[in-house]
C-alpha positions as CSV (number, residue, x, y, z in Angstrom):
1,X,43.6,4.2,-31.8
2,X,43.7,4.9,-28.0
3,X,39.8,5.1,-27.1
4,X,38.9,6.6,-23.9
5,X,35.9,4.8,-22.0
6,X,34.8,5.0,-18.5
7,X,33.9,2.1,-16.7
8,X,33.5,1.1,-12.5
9,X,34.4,5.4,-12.3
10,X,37.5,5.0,-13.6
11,X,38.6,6.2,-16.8
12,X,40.5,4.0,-18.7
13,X,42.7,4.6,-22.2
14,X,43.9,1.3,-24.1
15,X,46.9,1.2,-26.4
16,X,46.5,-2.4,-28.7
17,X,49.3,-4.7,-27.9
18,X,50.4,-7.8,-29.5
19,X,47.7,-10.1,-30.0
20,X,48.4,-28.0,-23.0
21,X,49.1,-30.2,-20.2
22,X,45.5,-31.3,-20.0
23,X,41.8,-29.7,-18.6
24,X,42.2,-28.4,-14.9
25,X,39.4,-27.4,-12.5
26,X,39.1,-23.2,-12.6
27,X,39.3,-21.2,-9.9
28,X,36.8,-21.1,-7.8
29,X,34.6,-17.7,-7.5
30,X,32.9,-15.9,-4.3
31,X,31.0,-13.4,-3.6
32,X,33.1,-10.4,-1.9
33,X,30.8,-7.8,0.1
34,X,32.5,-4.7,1.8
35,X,30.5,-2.0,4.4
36,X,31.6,0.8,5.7
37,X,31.6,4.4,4.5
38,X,29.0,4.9,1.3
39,X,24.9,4.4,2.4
40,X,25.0,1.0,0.1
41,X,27.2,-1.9,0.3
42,X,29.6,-2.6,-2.3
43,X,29.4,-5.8,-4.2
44,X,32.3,-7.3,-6.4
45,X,33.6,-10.7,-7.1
46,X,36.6,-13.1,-5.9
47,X,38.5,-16.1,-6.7
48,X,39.9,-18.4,-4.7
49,X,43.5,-18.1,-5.1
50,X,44.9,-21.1,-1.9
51,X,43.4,-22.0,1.1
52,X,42.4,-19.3,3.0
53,X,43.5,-16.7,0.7
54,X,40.6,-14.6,-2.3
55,X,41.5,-12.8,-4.5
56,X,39.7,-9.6,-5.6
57,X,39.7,-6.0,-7.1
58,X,40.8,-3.1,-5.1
59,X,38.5,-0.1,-5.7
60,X,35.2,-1.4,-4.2
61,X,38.0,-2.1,-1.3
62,X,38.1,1.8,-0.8
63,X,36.9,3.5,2.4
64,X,35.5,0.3,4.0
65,X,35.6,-1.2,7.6
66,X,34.1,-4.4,7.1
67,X,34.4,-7.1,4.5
68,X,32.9,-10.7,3.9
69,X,33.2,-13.4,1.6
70,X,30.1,-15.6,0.8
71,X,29.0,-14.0,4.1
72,X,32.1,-14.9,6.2
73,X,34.0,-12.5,7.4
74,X,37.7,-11.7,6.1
75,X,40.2,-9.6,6.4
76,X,42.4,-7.2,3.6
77,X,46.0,-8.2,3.8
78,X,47.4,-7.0,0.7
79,X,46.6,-3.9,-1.7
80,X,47.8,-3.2,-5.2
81,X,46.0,-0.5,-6.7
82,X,48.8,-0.3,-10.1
83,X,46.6,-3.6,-11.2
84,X,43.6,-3.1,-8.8
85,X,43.7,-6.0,-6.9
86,X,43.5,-7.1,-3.4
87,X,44.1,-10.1,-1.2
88,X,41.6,-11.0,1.6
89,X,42.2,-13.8,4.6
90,X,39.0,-15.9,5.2
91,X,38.3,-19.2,6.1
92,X,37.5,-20.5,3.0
93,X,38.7,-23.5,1.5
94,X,40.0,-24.1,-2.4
95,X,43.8,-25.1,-4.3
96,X,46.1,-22.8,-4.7
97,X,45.3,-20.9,-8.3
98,X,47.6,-21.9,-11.6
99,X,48.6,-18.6,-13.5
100,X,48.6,-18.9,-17.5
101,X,52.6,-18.6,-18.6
102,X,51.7,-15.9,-21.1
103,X,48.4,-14.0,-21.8
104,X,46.5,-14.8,-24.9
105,X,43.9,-14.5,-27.5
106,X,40.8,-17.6,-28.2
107,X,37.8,-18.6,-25.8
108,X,37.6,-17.9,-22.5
109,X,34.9,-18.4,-19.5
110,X,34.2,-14.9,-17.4
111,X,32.9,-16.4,-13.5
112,X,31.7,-19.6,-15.8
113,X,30.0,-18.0,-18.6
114,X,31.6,-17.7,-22.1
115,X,33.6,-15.0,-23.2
116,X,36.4,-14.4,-25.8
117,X,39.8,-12.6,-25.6
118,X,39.5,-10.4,-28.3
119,X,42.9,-8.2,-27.8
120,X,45.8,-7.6,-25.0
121,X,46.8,-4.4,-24.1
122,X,48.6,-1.7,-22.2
123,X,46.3,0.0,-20.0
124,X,46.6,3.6,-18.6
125,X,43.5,4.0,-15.7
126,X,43.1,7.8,-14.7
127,X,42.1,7.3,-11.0
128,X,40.2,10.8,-9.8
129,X,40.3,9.6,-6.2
130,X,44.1,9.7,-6.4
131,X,44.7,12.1,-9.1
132,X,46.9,9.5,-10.4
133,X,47.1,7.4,-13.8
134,X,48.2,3.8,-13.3
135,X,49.6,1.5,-16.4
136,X,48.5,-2.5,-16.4
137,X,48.8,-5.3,-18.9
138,X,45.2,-5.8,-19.7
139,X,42.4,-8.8,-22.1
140,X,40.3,-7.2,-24.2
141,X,37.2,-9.5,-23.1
142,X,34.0,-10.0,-25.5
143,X,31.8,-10.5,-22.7
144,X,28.9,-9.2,-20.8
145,X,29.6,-7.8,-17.2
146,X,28.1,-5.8,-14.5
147,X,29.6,-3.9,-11.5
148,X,29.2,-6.8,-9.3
149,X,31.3,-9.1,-11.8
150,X,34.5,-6.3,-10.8
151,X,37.1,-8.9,-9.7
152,X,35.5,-11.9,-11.8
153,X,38.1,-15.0,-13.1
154,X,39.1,-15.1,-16.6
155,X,39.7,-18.8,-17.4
156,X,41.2,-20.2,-20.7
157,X,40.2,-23.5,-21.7
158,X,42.8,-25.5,-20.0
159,X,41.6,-23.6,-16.6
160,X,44.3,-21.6,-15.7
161,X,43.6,-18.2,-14.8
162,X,44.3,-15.6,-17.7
163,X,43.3,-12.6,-15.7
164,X,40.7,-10.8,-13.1
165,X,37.6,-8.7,-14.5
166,X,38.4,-4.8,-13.6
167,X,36.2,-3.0,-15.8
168,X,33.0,-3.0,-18.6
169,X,33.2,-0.2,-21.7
170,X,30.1,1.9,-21.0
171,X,31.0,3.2,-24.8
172,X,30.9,-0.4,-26.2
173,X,28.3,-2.8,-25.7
174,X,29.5,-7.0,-24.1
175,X,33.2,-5.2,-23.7
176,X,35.6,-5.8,-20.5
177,X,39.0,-5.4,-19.3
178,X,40.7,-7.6,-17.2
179,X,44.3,-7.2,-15.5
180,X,46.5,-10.1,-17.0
181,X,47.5,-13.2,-14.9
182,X,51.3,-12.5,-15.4
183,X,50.2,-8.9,-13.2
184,X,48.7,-11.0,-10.6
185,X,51.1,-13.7,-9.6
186,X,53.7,-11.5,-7.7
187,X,51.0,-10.0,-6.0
188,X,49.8,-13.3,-4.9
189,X,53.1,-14.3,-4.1
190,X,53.9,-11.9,-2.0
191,X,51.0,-11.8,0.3
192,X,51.9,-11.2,4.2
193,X,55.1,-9.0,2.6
194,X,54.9,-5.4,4.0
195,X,53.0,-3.6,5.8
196,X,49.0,-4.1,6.5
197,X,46.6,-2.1,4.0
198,X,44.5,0.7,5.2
199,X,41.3,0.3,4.0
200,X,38.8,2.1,6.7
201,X,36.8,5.3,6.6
């Protein structure tokens, strides 16, 4: 079954996929703020991914001139909109994030508060903005989000990250998506590798 749903203004088709070295702190979430071009500010979440370096999504990103992080200014080095994700530099402290070897099913914590990974997927997102269809790994999350938990840590018991909060089903009620961990890590790890984003209006 391939359900279509919208969710954050994208629209998003899911095709089901297959479904312990001791506790760890999780990574540690901020607040991510970005001005610029729309009449409202946009509001999302980050993690902490090293010192100096948060971790986000990319669409509230879009079309802005400013950004800030717990209110202190940053800057967007890095772009990915395949898996919606995007790097910002601000002086902000925290240890370097530990990816999850493989993506999987159980209890989870969404920005602290439980959740369950019900499914993993393969994710096609129709973007209108770019008249282009991206494909992700994605969770299937049991968990109650809103638009300013876009770019929210999924953490498995043992605290490493499982993935980053993208999108909430408006179709199906406590239902999120959230790009997988083993999609993040060579975007993290190539951070300052290319050419600067272009983010403004």
């Amino acid at each position: 079954m391939t359900p279509a749903l919208l969710a954050f203004g994208l629209a998003l088709t899911v095709v089901a996929g297959c479904g312990d070295d001791g506790a760890r702190l999780p990574p540690r979430s901020v607040s991510v703020r970005a001005s610029g071009c729309s009449l409202a500010d946009e509001l999302a979440t980050g993690l902490v991914v090293g010192d100096g370096l948060v971790l986000t999504v990319a669409h509230v990103l879009r079309r802005t001139s400013a950004v800030s992080v717990d209110g202190v200014p940053g800057k967007v080095v890095a772009i990915d909109h395949r898996i919606d994700a995007a790097l910002i530099a601000v002086e902000v402290p925290g240890p370097a994030v530990r990816f999850a070897d493989e993506p999987a099913t159980g209890p989870a914590t969404v920005a602290g508060r439980p959740a369950v990974v019900s499914n993993i997927v393969d994710a096609a997102i129709e973007e209108p903005r770019d008249d282009t269809t991206y494909r992700r790994r994605a969770l299937v999350l049991a968990a109650g989000v809103g638009r300013g938990d876009s770019g929210a840590p999924v953490v498995g018991p043992d605290g490493a990250l499982l993935g980053m909060v993208f999108a909430a089903s408006t179709a199906i009620d406590s239902r999120a998506y959230a790009v997988t961990a083993d999609e993040l890590r060579p975007f993290v790890g190539s951070a300052g590798v290319g050419q600067p984003p272009t983010t403004g209006c």
